[in-house]
Structure formats: C-alpha cells, structure tokens
MDTraj code that builds the backbone (N, CA, C; nanometers):
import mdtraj as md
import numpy as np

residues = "UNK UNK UNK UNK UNK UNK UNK UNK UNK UNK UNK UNK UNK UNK UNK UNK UNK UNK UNK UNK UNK UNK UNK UNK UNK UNK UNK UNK UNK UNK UNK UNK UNK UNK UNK UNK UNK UNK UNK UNK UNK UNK UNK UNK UNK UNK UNK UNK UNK UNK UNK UNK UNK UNK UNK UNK UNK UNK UNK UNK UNK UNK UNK UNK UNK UNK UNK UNK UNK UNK UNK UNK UNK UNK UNK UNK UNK UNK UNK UNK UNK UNK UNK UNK UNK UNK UNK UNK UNK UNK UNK UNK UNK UNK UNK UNK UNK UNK UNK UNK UNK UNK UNK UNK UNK UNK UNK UNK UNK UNK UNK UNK UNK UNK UNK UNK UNK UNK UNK UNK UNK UNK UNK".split()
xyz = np.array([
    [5.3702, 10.5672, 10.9475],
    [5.4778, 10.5504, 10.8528],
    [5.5480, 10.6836, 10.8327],
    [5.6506, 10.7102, 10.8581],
    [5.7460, 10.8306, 10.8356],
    [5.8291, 10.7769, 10.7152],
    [5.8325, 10.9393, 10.6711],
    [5.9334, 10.9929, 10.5088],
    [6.0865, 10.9173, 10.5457],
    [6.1187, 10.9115, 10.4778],
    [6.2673, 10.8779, 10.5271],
    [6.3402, 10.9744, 10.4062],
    [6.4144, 10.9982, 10.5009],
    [6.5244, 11.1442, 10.4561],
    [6.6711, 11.1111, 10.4072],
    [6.7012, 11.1192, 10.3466],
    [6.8331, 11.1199, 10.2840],
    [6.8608, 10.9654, 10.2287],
    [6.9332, 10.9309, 10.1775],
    [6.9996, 10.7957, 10.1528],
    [7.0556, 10.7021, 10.2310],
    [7.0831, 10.5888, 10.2782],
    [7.1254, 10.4751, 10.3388],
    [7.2526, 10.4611, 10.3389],
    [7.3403, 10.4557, 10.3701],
    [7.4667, 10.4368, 10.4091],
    [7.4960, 10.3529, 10.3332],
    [7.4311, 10.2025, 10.3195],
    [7.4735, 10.1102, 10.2339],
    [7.4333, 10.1829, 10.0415],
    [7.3924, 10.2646, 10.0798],
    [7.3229, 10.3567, 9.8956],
    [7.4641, 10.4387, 9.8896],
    [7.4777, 10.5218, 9.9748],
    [7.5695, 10.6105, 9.9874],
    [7.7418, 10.5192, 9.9310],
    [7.7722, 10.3994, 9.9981],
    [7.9162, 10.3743, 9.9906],
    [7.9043, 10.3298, 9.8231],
    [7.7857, 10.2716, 9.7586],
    [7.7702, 10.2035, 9.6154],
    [7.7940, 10.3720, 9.5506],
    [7.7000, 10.4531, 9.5995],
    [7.7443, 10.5765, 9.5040],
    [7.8724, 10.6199, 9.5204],
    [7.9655, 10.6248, 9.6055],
    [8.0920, 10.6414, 9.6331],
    [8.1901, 10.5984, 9.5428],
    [8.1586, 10.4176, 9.5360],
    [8.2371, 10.3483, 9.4630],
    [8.2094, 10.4117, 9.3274],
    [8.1095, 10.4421, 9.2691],
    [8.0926, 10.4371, 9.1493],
    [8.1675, 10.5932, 9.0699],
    [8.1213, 10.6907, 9.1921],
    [8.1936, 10.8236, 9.1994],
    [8.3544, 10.7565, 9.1637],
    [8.4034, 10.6654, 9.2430],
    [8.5691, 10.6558, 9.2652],
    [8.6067, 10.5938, 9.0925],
    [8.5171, 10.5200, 9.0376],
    [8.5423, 10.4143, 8.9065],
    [8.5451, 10.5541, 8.8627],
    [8.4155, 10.6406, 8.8174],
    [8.4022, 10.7811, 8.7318],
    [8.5239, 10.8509, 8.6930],
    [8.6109, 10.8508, 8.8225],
    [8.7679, 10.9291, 8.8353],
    [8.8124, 10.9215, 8.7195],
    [8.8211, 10.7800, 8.6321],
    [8.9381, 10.7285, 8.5455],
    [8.8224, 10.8445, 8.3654],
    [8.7268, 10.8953, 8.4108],
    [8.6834, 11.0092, 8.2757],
    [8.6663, 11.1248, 8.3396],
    [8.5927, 11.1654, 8.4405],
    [8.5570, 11.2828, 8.5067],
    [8.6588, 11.2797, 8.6502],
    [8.7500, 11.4115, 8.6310],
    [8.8792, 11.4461, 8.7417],
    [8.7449, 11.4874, 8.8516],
    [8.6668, 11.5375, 8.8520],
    [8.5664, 11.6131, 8.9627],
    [8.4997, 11.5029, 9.0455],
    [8.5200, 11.3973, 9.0460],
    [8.4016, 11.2907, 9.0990],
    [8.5406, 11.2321, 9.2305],
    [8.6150, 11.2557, 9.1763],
    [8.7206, 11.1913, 9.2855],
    [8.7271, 11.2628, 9.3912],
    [8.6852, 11.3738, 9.3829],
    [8.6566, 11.5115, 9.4811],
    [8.5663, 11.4562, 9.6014],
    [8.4670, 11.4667, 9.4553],
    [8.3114, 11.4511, 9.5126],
    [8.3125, 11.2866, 9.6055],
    [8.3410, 11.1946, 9.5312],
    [8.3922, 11.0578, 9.6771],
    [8.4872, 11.0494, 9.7776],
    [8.5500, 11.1388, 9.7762],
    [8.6626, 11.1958, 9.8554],
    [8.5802, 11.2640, 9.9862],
    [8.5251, 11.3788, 9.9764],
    [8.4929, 11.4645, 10.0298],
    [8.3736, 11.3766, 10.1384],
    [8.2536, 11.3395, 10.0215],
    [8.1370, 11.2592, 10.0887],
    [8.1766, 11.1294, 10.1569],
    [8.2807, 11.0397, 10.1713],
    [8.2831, 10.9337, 10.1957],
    [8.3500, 10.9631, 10.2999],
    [8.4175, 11.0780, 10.3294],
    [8.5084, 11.0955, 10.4870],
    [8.3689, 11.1678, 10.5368],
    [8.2567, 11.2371, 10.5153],
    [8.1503, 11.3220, 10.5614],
    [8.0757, 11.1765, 10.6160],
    [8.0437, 11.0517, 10.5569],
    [7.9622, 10.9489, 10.5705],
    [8.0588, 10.8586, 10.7043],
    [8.1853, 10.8724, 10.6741],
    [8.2390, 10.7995, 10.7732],
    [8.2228, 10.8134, 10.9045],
    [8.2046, 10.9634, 10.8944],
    [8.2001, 11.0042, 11.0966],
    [8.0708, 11.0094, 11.1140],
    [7.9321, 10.9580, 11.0193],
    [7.7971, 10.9749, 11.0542],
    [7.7195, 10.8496, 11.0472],
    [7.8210, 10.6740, 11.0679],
    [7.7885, 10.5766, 11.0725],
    [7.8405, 10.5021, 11.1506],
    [7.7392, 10.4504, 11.2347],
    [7.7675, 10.3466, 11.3251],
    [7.7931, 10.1964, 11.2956],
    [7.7774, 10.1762, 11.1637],
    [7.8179, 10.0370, 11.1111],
    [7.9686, 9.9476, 11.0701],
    [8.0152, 9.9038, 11.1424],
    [8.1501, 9.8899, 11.1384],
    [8.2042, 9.8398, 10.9908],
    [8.0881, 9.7247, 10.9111],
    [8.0972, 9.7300, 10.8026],
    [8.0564, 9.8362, 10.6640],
    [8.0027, 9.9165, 10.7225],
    [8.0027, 10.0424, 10.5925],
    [8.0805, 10.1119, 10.6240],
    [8.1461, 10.1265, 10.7657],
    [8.2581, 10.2357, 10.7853],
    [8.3999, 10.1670, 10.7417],
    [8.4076, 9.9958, 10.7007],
    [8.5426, 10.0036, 10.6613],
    [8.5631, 9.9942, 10.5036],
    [8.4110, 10.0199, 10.4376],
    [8.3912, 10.0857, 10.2777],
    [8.4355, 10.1936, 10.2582],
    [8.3574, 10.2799, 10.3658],
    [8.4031, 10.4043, 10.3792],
    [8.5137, 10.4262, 10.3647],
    [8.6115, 10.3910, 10.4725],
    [8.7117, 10.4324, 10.4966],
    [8.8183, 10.3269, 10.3739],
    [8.7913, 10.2676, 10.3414],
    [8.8450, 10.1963, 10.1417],
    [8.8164, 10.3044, 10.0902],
    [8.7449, 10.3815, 10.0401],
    [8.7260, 10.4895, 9.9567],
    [8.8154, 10.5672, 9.9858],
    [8.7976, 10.6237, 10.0640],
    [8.8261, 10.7614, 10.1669],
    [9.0596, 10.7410, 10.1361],
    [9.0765, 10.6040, 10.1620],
    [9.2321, 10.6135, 10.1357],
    [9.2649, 10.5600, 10.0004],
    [9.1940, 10.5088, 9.9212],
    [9.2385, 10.5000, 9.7863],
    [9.2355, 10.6267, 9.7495],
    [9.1037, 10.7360, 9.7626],
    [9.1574, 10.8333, 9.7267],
    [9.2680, 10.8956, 9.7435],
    [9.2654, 10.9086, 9.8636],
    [9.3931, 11.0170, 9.9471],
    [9.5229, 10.9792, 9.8460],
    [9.5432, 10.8002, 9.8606],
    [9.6977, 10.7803, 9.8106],
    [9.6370, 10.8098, 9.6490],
    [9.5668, 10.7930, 9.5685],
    [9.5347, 10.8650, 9.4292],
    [9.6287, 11.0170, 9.4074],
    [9.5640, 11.0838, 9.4972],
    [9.5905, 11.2216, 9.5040],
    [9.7657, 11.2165, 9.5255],
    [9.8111, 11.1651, 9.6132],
    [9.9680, 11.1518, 9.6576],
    [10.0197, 11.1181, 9.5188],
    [9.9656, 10.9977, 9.4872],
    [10.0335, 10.9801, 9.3669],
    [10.0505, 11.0470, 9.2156],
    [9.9603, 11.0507, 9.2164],
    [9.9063, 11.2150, 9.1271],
    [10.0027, 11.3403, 9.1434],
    [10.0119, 11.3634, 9.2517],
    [10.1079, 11.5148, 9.2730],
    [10.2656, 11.4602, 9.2834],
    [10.2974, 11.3116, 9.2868],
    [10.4028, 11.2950, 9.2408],
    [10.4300, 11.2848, 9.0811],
    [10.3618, 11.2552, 9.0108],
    [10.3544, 11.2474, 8.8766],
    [10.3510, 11.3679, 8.8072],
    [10.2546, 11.4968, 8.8627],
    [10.2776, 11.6319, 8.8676],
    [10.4230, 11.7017, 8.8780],
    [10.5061, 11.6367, 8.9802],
    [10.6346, 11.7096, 9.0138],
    [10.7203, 11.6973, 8.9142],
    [10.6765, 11.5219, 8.8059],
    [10.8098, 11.5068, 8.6968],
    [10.7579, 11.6482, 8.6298],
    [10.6669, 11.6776, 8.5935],
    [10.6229, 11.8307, 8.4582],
    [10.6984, 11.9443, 8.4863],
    [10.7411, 11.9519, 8.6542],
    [10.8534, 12.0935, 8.6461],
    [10.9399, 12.1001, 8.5568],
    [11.0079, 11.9865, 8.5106],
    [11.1151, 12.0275, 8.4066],
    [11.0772, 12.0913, 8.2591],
    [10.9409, 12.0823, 8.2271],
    [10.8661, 12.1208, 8.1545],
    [10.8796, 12.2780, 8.1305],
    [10.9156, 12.3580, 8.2347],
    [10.9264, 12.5092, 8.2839],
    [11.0499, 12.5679, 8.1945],
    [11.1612, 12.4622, 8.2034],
    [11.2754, 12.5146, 8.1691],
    [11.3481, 12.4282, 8.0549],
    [11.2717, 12.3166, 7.9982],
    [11.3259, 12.2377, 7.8724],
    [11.1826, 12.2084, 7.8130],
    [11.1674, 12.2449, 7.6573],
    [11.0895, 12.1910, 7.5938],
    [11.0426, 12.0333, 7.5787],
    [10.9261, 11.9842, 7.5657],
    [10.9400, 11.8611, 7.5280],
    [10.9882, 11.7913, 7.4391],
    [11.0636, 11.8604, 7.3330],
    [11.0966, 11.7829, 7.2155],
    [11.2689, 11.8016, 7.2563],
    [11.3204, 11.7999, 7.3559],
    [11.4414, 11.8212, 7.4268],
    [11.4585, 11.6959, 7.4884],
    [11.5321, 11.6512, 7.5258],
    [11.5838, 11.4898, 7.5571],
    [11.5123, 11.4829, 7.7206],
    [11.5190, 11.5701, 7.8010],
    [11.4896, 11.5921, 7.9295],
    [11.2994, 11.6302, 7.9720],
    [11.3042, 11.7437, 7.8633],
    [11.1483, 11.7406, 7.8584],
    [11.0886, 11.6682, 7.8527],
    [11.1589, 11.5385, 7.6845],
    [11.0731, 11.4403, 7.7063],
    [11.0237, 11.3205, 7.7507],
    [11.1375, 11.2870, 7.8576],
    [11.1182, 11.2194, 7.9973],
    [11.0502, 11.2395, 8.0790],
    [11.0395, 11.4150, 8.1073],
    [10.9654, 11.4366, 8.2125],
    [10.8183, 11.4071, 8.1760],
    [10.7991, 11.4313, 8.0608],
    [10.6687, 11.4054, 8.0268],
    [10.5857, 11.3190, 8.0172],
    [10.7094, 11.2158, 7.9702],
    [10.6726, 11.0089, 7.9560],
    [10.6540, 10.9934, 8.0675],
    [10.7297, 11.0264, 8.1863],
    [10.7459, 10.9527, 8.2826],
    [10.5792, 11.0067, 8.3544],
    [10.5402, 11.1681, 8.3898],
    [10.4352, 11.2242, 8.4393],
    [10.3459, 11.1268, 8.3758],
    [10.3387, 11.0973, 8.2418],
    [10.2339, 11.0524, 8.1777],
    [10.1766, 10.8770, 8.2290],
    [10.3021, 10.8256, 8.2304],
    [10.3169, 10.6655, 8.2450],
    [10.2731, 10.6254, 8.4033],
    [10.3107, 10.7441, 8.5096],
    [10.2997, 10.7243, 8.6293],
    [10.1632, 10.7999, 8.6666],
    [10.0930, 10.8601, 8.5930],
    [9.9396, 10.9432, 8.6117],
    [9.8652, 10.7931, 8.5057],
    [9.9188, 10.7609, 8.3880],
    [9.8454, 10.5797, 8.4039],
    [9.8464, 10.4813, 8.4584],
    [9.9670, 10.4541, 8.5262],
    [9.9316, 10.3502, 8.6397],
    [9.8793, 10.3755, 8.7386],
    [9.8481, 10.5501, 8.8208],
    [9.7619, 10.6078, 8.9146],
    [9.6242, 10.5437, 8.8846],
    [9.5977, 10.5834, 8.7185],
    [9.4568, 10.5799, 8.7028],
    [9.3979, 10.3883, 8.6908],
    [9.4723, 10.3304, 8.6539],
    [9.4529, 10.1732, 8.6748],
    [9.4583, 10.1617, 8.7942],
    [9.5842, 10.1625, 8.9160],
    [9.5592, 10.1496, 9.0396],
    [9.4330, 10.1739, 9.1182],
    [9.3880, 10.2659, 9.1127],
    [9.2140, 10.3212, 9.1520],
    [9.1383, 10.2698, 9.0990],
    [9.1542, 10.2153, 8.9523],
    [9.0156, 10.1547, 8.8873],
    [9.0159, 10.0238, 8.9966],
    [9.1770, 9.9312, 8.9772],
    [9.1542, 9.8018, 9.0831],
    [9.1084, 9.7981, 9.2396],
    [9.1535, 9.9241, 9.2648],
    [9.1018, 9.9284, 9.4046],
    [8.9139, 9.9290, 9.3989],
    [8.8665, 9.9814, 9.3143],
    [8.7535, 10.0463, 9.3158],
    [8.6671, 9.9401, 9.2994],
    [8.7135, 9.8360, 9.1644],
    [8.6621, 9.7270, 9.1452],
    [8.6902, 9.6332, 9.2761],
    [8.7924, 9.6271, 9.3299],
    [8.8565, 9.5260, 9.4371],
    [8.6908, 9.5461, 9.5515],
    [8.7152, 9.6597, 9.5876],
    [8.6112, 9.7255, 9.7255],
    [8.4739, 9.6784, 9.6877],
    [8.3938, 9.6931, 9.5443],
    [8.2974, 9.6737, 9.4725],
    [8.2559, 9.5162, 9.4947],
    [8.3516, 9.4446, 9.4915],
    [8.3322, 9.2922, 9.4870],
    [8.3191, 9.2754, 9.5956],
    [8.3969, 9.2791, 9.6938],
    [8.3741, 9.2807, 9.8483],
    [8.2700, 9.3370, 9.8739],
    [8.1718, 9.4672, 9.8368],
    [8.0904, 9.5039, 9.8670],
    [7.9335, 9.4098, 9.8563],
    [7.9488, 9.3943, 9.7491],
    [7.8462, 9.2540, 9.6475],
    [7.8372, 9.1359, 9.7457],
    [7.9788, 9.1113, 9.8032],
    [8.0132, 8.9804, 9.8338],
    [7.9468, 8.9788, 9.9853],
    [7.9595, 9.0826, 10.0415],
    [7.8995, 9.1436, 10.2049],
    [8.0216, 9.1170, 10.3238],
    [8.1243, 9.1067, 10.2538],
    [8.2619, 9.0790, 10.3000],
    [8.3575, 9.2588, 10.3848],
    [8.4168, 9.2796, 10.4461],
    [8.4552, 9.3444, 10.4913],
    [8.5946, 9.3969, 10.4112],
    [8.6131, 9.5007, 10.3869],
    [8.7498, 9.4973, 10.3007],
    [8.8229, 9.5646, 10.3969],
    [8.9663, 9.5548, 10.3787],
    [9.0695, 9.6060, 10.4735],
    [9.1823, 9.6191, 10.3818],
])
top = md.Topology()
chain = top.add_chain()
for i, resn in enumerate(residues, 1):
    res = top.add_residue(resn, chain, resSeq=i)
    for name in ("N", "CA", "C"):
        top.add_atom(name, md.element.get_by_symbol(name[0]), res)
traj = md.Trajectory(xyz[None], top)
C-alpha cells in the first residue's frame, strides 16, 4: 500500500470552485483559483476535470477583464471629485459594473458546481 501524495484532481477542481465562490468576500482567492486551476490543467489527463478546469481558469480571466474595465470608469476620479456631477458617475457606474462582475462569477461558479455534482461536462 503506498502514501498517496497530494490531492485528486477531482478534490482539487471542488477546491477551485469554492476558491472562485470565496472571490465575492476575499479579492486573494480569485488569484489563488486562477493561478492553481491553469497549474492543474496542464497536469491532467482527464478530459472531464480538464473542462472544470478550464471553466474556472476563464471565468476568472473574463472576471479580471471585467474588473479592469470597471477600474478604468475611477480615472475620472483623478481630476473631478465625487460629489461633482462627473465624479459621480464615474463612481456609480465603477461601482454597479464591479456588482454585476461580482454576481456574474458567483453564477458561473454556482453554474460549474452543479454540473460538477451532476458529473456532467460543462462548456
């Protein structure tokens, strides 16, 4: 009987998902499923944990895209206060479009999760 070393691929994509749900309180975990779930992708031969994987791996990515678009409304922030008609657009709008970021990811996360449960393939 041999030790078995590290975690299971099918352990690994559940901690992933759960890392990806975490996002919407802790900004650092989106990193951390980001980072590990593209590291897990190129070290599995399972076509169904690699297309979990790779569900994680691009909800994040477009997270992040969307995120640094929501970031770009705050430049006006530099040169008009928020209590200024312009500031405080830029701010609603950063704000309104960094909450529908953070719902979008929760559904994806839950979406992938069910499929995962279900033993279904997500795409």
């Amino acid at each position: 009987m041999s030790a078995q070393r590290g975690l299971s691929p099918e352990r690994k994509v559940i901690i992933f998902y759960v890392l990806m749900l975490l996002t919407c309180v802790f900004g650092v975990t989106f990193l951390i499923a980001l980072w590990g779930s593209n590291r897990a992708l190129n070290h599995t031969d399972d076509v169904w944990v690699q297309s979990h994987q790779l569900w994680i791996w691009r909800s994040c990515v477009a997270f992040l895209v969307i995120i640094i678009c929501a970031a770009l409304f705050l430049l006006p922030l530099i040169w008009w206060p928020v209590n200024q008609g312009l500031g405080l657009y830029s701010a609603l709008s950063a704000g309104s479009i960094s909450g529908l970021a953070m719902l979008w990811l929760m559904y994806r996360g839950i979406k992938g999760l069910s499929y995962w449960i279900k033993g279904k393939v997500v795409y």
